[in-house]
N, C-alpha and C positions, 0 to 999 in steps of 0.2 A: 586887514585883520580877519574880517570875513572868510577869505582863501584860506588863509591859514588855520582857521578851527575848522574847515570842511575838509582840510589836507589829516587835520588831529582825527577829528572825528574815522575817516579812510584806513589811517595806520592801524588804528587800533583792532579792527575787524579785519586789518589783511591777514592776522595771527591770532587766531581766534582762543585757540588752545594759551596761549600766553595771556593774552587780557584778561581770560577765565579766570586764570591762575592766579594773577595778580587780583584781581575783582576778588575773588574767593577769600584770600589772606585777610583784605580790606573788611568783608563781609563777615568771615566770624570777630575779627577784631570787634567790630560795629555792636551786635550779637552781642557777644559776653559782657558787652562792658556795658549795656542798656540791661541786663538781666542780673549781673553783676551789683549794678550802683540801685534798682530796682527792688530789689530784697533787703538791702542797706537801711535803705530811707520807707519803703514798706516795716520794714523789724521795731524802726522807730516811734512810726507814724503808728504805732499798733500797742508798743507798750505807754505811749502818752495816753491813746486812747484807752485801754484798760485800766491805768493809775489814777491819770488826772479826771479827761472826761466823763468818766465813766465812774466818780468818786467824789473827788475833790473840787473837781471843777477849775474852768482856767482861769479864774479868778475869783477873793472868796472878800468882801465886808467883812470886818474885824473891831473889834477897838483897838483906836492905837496903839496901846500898850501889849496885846494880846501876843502879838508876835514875840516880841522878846520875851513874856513871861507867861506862854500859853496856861493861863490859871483861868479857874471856873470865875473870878473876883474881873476878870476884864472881860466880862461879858457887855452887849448890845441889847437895846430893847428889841423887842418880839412887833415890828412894827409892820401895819399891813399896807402903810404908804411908804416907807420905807421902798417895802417888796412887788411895791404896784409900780413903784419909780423906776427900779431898776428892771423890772421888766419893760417896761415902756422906752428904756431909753436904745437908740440904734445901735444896732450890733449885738443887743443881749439873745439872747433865744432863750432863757429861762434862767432864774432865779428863786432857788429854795433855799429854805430856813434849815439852820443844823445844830445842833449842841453835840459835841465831843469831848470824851475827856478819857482816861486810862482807871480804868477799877481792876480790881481782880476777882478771879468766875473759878468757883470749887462747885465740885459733883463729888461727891464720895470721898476718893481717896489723891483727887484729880485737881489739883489748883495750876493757873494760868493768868499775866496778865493781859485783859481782852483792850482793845480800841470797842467804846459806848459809842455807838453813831443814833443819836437821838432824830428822829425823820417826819417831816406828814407823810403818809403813807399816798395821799392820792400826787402829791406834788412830788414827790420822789420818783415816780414813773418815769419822767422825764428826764433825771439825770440819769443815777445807777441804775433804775428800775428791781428794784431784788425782787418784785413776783416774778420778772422774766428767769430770775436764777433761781428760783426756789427746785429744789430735789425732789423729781416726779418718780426716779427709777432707782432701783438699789440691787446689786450683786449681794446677797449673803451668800455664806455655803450654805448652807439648807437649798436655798433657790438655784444655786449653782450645779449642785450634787438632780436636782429636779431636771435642767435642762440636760445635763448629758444623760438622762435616762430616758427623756421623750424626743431627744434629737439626734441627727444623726453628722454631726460636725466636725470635720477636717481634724488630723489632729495637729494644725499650727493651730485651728481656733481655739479648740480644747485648752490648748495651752495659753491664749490669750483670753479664754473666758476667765480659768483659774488666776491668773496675773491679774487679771483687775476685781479679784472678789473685794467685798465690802467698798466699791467704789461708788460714788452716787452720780446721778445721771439726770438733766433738767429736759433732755429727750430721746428720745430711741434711737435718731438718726446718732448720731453722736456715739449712743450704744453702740450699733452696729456698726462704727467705723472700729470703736477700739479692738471689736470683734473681729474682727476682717471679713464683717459677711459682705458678698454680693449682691445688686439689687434682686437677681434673684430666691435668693437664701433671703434674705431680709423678708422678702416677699411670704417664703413660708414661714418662719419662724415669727412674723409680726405679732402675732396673736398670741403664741407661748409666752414671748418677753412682758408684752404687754398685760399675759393674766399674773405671774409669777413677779414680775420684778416692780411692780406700781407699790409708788411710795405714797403716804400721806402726808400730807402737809397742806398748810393755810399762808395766806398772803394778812399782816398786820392790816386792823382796823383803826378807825381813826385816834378813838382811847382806847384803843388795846392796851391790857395788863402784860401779855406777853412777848416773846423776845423771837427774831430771826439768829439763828445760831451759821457762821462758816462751816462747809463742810468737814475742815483740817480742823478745827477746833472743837469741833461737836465729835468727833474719832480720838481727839488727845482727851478729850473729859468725858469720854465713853460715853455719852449721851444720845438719845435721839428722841423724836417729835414724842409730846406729851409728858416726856422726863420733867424736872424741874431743878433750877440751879442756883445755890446763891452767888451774887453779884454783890462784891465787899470795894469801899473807896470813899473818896471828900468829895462833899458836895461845897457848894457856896459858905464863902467864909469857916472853912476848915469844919462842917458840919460833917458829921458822922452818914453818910450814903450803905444803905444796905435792903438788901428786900431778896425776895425769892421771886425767883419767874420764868414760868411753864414755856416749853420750847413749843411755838406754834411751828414753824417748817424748818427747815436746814436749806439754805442756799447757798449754791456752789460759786463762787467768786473769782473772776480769771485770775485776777494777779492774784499767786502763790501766796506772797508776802501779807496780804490782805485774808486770805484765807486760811490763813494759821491763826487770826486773832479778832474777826468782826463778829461782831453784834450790833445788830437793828432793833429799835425800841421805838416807841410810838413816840414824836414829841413831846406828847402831855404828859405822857407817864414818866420820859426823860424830866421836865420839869421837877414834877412830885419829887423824886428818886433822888435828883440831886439840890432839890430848896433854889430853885431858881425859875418861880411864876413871871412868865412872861419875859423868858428875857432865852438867848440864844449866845452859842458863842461866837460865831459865823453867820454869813450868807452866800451860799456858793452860786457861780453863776458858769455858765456855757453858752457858745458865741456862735453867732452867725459863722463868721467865717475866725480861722485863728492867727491868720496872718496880721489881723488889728487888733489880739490884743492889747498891744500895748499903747494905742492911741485910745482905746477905749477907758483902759484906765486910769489916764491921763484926763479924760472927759468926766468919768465919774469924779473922779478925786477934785476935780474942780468945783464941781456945784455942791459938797458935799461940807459939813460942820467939821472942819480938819483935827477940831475936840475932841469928839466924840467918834467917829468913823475912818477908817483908812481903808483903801483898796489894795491888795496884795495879789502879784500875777503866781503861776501854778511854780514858774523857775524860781522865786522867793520862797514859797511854800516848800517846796521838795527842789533843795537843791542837790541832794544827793542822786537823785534823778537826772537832773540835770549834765551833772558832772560826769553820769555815766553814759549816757548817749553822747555828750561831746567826746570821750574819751575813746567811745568804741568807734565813732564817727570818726577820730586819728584814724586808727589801725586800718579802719575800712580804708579809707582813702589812700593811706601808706600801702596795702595790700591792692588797690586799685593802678597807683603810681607803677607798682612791677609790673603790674599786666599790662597796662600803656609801654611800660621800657621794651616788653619781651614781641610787645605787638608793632612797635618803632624797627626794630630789629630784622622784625617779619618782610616789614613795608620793604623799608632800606635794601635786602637781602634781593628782595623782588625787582625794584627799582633796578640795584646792580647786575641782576642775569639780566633783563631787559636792554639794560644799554650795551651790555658784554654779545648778546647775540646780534645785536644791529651794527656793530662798531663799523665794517666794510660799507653798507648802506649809509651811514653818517658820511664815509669820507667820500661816498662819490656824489653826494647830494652836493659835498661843499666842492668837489673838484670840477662840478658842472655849472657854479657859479651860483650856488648858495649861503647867503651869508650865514656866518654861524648864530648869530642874535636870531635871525628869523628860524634855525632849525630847535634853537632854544626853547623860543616861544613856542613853536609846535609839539615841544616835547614836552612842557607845563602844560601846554591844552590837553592831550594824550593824559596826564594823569591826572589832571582833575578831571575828566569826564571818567576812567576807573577809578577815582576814589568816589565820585559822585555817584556813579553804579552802584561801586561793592556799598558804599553809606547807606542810600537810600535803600536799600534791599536788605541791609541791613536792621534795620530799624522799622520795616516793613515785616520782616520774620520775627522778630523782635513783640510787635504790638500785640498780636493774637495771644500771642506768649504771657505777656507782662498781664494782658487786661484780666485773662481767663482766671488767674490765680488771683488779682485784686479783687472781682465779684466772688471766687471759691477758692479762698486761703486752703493752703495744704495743707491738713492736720496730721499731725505726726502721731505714729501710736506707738505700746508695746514699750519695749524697756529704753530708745530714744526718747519718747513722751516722758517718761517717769525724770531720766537726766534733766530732759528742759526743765522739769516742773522744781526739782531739787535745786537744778540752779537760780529759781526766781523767776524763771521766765512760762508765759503758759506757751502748751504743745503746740503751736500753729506758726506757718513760715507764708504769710503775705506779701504782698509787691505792693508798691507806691503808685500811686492813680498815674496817667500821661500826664505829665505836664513838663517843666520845661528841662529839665536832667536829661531828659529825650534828647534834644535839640542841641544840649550842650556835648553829650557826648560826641554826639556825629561831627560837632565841629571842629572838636579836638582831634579827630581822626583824620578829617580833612587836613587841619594845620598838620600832623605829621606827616603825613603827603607831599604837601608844599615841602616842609624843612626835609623830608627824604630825596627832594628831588635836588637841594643843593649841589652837595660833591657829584652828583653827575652830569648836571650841568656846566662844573670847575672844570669837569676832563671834557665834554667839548669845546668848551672854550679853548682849554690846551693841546687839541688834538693834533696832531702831526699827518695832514694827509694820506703821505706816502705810506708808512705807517698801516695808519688804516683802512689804503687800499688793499694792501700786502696780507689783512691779516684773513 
């Protein structure tokens, strides 16, 4: 057996230009379909993170009934062993307190129904964190009309300065992408943007009276920082909710859908606002790792008063989310299947010139008293070390590729950003960390190697000498 893969190994570098060939086909195959399924599960792995993590949390304490009848009336106590418990237990990485509920927010002539996300301000850090979102930069035209008189900017920028007026901006780096400035442009212009386009705004105090406003929803009720808004809605046992309250900052919030209707309010003042001292409607948590959460909630829900408390994972909570990453996850995989069909095709194609130009060499191998099983096996050795080439080099081109964009998501800008954002999704196209989709791919390419090598194996087995001396 030995001989025989030193003979495989021999062939394949007698024709170098052909195992390239062959190597090559294998090797973008390998490529596309690692960058391909990469972007897929990256896309995914990124709108969870913006919805749930980064929100809701992937798992939230409830009262039992809450789910089916989210009312301010099945609210939980406000317990601080409660939330010392669920922090302490394995696998949590944090656990904040929430009251939510739907009111509706008029400015003038401007009514909206908003989502109230009542928060501690210092314990929120850790989940959404809204000081990290708060709007430090603003495009007006006044500021706009400013910068093209003290600058001197391309006129694609010009045109993307004016496309994103009134947009707001939590930093400049960000700015300058939509801008399409260079690090050198950026470099001069830092200080212009920086004196012109600084926004004010404040991050909520602990009993703060005031309110963090969505970007998209602070532009639908023309409002911004210092305005003031009424907030109309039920509070606890169908009580009359109403109050006025000063916008302290505007933060810009990835998922689209969230920032067409969020407001942040101080815990306490959530209490006041809607008659519910000391009590919460949630507790949201985020996890070590998320592959457990489901044994995790299985763990809480066990030590837990099945009365009074239930634990719900994020696909309970949002299963419209759910249903749509499974659904896009078909189509991916259906649009993946033809790229495998068309790269089966490639292999196969390669496979058959290979054996079509050796056919005379086959027959004198066997007319010199080679068995056809051992020239077989020498021909399965020959292409698993080219599939094992083109894979691993494969997947080697591949890694620099996939990682660079998972550390620096590519942000889309310009009037593609504005589509993503219209259809729900924010501007950026990240990759899924290495892990084992890697592994899987290359093997699958491998297996169609193997199965490509069948029917040419069938014709030497059937080969006719004579035949393929002659040819």
């Amino acid at each position: 057996m030995n001989r025989l893969f030193k003979m495989a190994w021999r062939n394949i570098w007698r024709n170098r230009r052909r195992t390239l060939i062959t190597a090559a086909s294998i090797f973008f195959a390998v490529f596309f379909a690692i960058v391909m399924r990469s972007i897929q599960l990256g896309t995914y792995g990124h709108m969870i993170s913006q919805s749930i993590e980064k929100f809701s949390g992937y798992l939230q304490l409830q009262n039992p009934e809450y789910f089916d009848e989210p009312s301010l009336d099945n609210f939980i106590e406000n317990s601080d062993d409660i939330i010392k418990k669920l922090n302490a237990t394995e696998g949590v990485k944090v656990a904040v307190p929430r009251i939510e509920t739907f009111v509706l927010a008029s400015s003038g002539h401007q009514s909206k129904g908003v989502l109230v996300t009542g928060i501690d301000p210092e314990q929120e850090m850790f989940v959404s964190n809204p000081e990290h979102m708060l709007a430090k930069y603003k495009l007006t035209p006044e500021i706009v009309e400013k910068l093209l008189t003290e600058t001197n900017l391309e006129k694609k920028q010009i045109e993307l300065l004016k496309f994103n007026e009134n947009k707001l901006y939590h930093d400049l780096d960000r700015l300058a992408l939509d801008l399409g400035l260079n690090p050198s442009d950026f470099e001069q212009y830092h200080g212009l943007l920086n004196k012109y386009a600084s926004y004010s705004g404040e991050y909520l105090s602990k009993n703060d009276d005031g309110i963090l406003v969505s970007s998209r929803l602070a532009t639908f009720l023309r409002s911004t920082v210092g305005d003031t808004i009424v907030l109309l809605g039920q509070g606890r046992y169908g009580a009359t909710a109403a109050g006025l309250f000063p916008i302290r900052g505007i933060v810009r919030v990835p998922s689209p859908d969230l920032d067409n209707k969020l407001v942040y309010m101080s815990l306490s003042r959530a209490q006041i606002f809607l008659d519910m001292p000391d009590m919460l409607t949630s507790i949201a948590m985020n996890l070590d790792d998320n592959d457990d959460m489901f044994d995790i909630q299985a763990s809480i829900n066990s030590t837990l008063d099945k009365e009074k408390y239930v634990v719900k994972n994020w696909e309970e909570i949002n299963p419209t989310l759910k249903q749509q990453i499974d659904g896009d996850d078909k189509s991916g995989q259906m649009f993946l299947g033809i790229l495998y069909f068309i790269i089966f095709f490639g292999i196969f194609g390669t496979v058959m010139m290979m054996i079509a130009e050796r056919k005379r060499e086959f027959g004198v191998l066997v007319a010199i008293g080679m068995r056809k099983s051992k020239l077989a096996i020498i021909l399965v050795f020959e292409m698993l070390m080219v599939g094992f080439i083109g894979t691993v080099s494969g997947m080697l081109a591949a890694l620099p590729l996939v990682y660079s964009f998972y550390v620096n998501p590519f942000h889309i800008t310009g009037e593609m950003a504005k589509m993503y954002e219209d259809m729900g999704f924010e501007a950026v196209m990240p990759t899924a960390p290495v892990e084992g989709y890697f592994a899987i791919q290359g093997f699958i390419i491998l297996l169609m190697v193997i199965v490509a090598c069948i029917i040419p194996l069938q014709r030497i087995r059937k080969m006719k000498v004579m035949n393929a001396l002659r040819s």
